[in-house]
N, C-alpha and C positions, 0 to 999 in steps of 0.2 A: 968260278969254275962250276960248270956240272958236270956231272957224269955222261959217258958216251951212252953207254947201254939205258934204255927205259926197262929192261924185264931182261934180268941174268938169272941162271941156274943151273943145278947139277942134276943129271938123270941120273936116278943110282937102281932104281928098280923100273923091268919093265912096265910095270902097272903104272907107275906114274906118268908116260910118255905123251896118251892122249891128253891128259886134261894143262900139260905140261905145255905141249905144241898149242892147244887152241891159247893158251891165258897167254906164249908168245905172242903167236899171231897176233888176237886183238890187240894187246896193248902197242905193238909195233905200229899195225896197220891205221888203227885209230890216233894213235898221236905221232903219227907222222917219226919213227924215230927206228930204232933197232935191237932188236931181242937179240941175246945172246943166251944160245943152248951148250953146255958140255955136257954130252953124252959118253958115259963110261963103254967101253969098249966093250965089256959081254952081252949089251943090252943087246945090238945088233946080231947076235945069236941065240938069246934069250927069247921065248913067248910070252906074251899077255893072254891072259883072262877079258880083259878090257872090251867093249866093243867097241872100232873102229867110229870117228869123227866122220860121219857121210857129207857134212857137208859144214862150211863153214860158214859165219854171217857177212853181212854185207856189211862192210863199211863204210859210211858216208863222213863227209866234214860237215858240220852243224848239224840243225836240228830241221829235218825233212820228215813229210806225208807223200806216201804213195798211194792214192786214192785207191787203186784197184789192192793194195794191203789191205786199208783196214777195210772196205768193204769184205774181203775173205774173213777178216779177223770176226768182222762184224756178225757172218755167218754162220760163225766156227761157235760164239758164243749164244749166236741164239738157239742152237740147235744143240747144246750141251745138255746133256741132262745131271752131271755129275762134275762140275769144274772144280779146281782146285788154282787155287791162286798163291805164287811162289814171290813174294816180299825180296826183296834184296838191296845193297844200299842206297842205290837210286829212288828209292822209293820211301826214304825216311823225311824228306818232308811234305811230302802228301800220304802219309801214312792212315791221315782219319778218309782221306778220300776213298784209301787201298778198304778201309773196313767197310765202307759206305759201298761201296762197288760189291762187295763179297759176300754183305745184307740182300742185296736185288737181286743177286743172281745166285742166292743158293751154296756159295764157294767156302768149301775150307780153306783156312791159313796157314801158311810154313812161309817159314822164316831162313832167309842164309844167314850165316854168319853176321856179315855186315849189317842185316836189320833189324839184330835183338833189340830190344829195349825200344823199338819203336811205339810200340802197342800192348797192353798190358796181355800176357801171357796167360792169365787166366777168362779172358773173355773165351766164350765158348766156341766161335768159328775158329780159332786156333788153335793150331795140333802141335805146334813144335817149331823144330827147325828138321835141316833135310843135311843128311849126309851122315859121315862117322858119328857126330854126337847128334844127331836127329830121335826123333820117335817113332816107334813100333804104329801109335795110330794113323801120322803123318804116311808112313810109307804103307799101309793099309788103304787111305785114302785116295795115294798115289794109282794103286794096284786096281781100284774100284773105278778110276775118274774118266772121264772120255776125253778132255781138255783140260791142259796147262796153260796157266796166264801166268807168263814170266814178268812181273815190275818192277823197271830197275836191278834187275839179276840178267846181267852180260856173263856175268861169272857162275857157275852152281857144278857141284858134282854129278854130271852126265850121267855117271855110270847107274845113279839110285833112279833116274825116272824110267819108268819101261818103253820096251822099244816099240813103237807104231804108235806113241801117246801123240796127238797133235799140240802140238807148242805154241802157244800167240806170246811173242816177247817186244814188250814196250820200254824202249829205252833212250833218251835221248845222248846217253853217254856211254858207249860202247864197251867202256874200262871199267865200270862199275859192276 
């Protein structure tokens, strides 16, 4: 037997709705399957603080190049002067590649959840992790940076990057 649902849960405060609906979504949309949301009933008359999901990622099946992407992506980092490079689990076995990449181009590190212990924690391009239990200089760095490189972070808490950052996210698995 398996289960019907791939991604079940309870809405119980409005603040958690956004990042509630995207981690449905992907997980639905990417493995082909079914979220299920129960949303408590005051939420629908309750306000968020939260900012709204503008837009949501593309989901593809396998693993695709869209030439005219990474040519923009390509742009996006050449012309960065202050990037920041966002680790998440997708990215835990090319982890020395994530540092080797982050050496060239200047980039501080943070970590999700899922990519602790990828890479020792006290090398110096790494600040942290990003979110409720993140760091003061992570999100400093955030505040300062002109470009995010999401690798392997399908998943992160939206709410901590600022809005108008441009984002390059690399992922070949959408749920991660």
């Amino acid at each position: 037997l398996r289960p019907l649902c791939l991604y079940s849960t309870t809405v119980a405060h409005p603040d958690a709705i956004g990042n509630v609906l995207h981690r449905a979504y992907v997980t639905a949309g990417s493995q082909k399957g079914v979220a299920h949301l129960a949303i408590c009933k005051d939420i629908f008359s309750r306000t968020t603080v939260w900012p709204l999901v503008e837009t949501l990622p593309r989901l593809r099946t396998g693993v695709g190049v869209d030439r005219g992407e990474v040519e923009h992506a390509a742009e996006l980092l050449l012309q960065a002067k202050k990037p920041v490079i966002l680790m998440g689990t997708g990215s835990r076995e090319s982890a020395n590649l994530c540092l080797q990449m982050a050496e060239k181009i200047g980039a501080a590190l943070l970590l999700t959840l899922g990519a602790k212990g990828t890479v020792d924690e006290a090398y110096p391009l790494v600040l942290g992790g990003l979110g409720e239990g993140g760091s003061r200089a992570g999100l400093e760095a955030l505040a300062q940076a002109d470009l995010l490189v999401a690798l392997g972070a399908s998943w992160f808490p939206r709410s901590f990057i600022p809005a108008g950052l441009p984002v390059v996210q690399v992922d070949h698995n959408p749920i991660t």
